[in-house]
C-alpha positions as CSV (number, residue, x, y, z in Angstrom):
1,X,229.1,52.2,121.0
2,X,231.8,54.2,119.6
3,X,235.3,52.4,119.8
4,X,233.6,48.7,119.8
5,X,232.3,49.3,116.6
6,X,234.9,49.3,113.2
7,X,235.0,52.9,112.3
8,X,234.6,54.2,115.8
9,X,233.3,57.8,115.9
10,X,233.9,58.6,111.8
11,X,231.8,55.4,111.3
12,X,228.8,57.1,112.9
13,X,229.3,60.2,111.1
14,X,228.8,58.6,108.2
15,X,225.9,57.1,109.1
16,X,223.6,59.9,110.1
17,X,225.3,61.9,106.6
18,X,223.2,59.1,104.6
19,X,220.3,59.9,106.9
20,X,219.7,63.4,106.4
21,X,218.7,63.7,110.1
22,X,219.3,66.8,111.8
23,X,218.7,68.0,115.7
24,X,216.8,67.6,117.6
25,X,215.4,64.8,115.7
26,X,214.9,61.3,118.0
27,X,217.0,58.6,118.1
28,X,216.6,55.5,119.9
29,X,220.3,53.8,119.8
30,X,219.5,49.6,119.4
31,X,222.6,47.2,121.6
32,X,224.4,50.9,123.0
33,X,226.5,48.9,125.2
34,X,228.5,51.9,127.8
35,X,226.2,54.8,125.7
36,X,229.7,56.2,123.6
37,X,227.5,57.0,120.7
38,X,224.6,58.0,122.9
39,X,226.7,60.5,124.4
40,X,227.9,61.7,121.5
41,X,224.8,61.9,119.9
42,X,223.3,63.8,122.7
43,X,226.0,66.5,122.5
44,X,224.9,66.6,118.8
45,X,221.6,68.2,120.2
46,X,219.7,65.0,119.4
47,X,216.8,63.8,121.7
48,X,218.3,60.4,122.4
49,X,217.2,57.2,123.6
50,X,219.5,54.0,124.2
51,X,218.8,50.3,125.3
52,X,221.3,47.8,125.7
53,X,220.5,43.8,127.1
54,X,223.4,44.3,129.4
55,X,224.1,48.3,130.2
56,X,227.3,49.4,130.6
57,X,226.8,53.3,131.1
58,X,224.6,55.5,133.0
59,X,223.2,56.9,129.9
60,X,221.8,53.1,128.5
61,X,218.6,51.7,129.6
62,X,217.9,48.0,130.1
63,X,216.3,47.3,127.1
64,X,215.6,44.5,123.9
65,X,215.9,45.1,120.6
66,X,214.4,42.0,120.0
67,X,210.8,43.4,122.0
68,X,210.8,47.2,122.3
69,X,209.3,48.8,124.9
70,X,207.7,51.9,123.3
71,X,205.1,53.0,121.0
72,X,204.7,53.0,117.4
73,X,206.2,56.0,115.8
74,X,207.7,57.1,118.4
75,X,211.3,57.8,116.7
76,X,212.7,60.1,113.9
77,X,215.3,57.5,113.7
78,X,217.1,54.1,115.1
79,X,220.8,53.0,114.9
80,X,221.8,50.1,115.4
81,X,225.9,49.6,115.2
82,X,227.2,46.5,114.3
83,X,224.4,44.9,117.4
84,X,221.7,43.4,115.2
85,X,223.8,40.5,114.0
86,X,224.5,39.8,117.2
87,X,221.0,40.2,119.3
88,X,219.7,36.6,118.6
89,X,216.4,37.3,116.7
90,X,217.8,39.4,113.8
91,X,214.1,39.6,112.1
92,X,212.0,40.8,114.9
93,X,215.0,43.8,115.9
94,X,214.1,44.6,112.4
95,X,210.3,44.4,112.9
96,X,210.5,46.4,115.8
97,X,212.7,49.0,114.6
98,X,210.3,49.6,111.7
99,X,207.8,49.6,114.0
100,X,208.8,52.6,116.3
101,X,209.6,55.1,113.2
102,X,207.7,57.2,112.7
103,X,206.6,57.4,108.6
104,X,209.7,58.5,106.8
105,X,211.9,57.9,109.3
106,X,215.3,56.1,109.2
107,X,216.7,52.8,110.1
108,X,220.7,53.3,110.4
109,X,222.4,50.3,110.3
110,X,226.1,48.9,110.3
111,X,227.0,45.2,110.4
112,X,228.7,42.7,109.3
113,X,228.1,40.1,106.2
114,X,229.3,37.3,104.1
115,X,230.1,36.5,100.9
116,X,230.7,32.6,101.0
117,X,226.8,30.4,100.7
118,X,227.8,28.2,104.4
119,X,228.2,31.0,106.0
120,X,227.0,31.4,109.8
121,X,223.5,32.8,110.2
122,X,224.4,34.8,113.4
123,X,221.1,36.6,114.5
124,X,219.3,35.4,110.6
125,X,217.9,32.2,110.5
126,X,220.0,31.5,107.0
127,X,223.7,32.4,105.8
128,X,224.2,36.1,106.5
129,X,225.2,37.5,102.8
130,X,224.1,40.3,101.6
131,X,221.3,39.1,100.0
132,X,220.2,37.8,103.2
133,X,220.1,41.4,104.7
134,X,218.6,42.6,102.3
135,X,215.3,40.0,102.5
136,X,215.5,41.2,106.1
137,X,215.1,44.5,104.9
138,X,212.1,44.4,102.5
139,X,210.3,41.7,105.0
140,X,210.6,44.2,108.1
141,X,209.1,46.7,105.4
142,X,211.8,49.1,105.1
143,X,213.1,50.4,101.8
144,X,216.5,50.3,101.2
145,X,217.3,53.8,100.2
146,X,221.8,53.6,100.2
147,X,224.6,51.2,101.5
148,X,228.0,51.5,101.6
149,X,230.8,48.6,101.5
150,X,233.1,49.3,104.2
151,X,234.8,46.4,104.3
152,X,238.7,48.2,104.6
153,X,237.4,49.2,108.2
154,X,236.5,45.9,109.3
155,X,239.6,44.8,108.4
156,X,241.4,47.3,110.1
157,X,239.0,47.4,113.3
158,X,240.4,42.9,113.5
159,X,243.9,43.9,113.2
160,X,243.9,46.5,115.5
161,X,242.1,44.0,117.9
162,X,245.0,41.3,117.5
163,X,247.9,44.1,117.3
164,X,246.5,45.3,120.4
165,X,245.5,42.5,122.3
166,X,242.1,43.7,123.4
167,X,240.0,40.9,121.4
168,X,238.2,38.4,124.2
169,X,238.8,35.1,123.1
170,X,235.2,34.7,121.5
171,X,235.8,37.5,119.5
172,X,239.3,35.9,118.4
173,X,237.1,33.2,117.0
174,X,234.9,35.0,115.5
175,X,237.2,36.4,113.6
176,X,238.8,33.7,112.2
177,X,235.2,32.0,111.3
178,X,234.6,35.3,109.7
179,X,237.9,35.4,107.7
180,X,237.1,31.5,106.7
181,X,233.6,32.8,105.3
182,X,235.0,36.0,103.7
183,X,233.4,38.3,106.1
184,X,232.6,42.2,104.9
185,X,231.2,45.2,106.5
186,X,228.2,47.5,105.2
187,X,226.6,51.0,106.3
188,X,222.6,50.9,105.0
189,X,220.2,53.6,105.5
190,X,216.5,52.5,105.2
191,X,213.8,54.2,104.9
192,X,210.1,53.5,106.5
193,X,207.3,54.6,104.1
194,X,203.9,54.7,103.8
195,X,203.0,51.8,102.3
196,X,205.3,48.3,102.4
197,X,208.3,50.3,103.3
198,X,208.1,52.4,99.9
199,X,207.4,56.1,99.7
């Protein structure tokens, strides 16, 4: 999903650098839309895996984040770039994500949050702060093990969208709902354990 995603390509790096994750470990990329990332990954010399509801690239497999078709533990690690918040059933993508790791594997995760109490819920089913993430989180089982603020690149991923005039007109009013609710961006590594997410 590299270039529909704030950061684009550097966003990702920093991502699997809070993971620890080397080749040819296996990742299964969650909302991969054209496969970008997937690509990328692949020429990494990771064993990759990437679903999308609506594929856009030969490389991305039909595919719900929300009701994963493999088995448990099958992955070393899942990414999921700024696609949970938008996947309509925010808790079970985490569920299921949790699910296919294998123990101490990763969840890789950047999104979106807010930091005003009426916020919109997106994908969550309350106001999606921080705090609401992170309930997410520990009720999928996962232990948070870092996040990053990266707010400055969301900001700079909605002006370029305006400047350039490549925002759809959904995605225009997104962004001013999100600029009304004081919208920030976050990179989180989680970490599946043993027991309840903690290892």
């Amino acid at each position: 999903m590299i270039g529909l995603h704030p950061g684009g390509k550097e966003m990702t790096v920093r991502l699997l650098d809070l993971s620890g994750i080397c080749p040819p470990g296996g990742i299964l990329e969650l909302g991969a839309g054209g496969g970008d990332t997937a690509g990328y990954l692949k020429s990494l010399g990771f064993e990759v895996k990437a679903i999308d509801l609506n594929p856009a690239g030969p490389d991305v497999e039909p595919g719900d984040m929300r009701k994963l078709d493999f088995a448990e533990e099958s992955f070393d690690c899942c990414l999921a770039e700024c696609s949970i918040s938008g996947c309509g059933g925010g808790g079970a993508a985490l569920r299921e994500a949790f699910r296919v790791l294998k123990q101490g594997g990763c969840l890789l995760v950047s999104d979106v949050f807010f930091h005003k109490k009426n916020a919109p819920c997106l994908s969550m089913e309350k106001p999606l702060t921080w705090n609401c993430w992170k309930d997410g989180f520990e009720e999928a089982g996962f232990r948070l093990e870092e996040a990053r603020d990266e707010t400055g690149a969301w900001r700079e991923f909605f002006l370029e969208s305006l400047w350039n005039g490549n925002a759809e007109e959904r995605c225009v009013d997104f962004f001013r709902e999100a600029g009304r609710a004081g919208c920030g961006y976050f990179l989180a590594c989680l970490r599946k354990g043993e027991k309840n997410g903690f290892i």
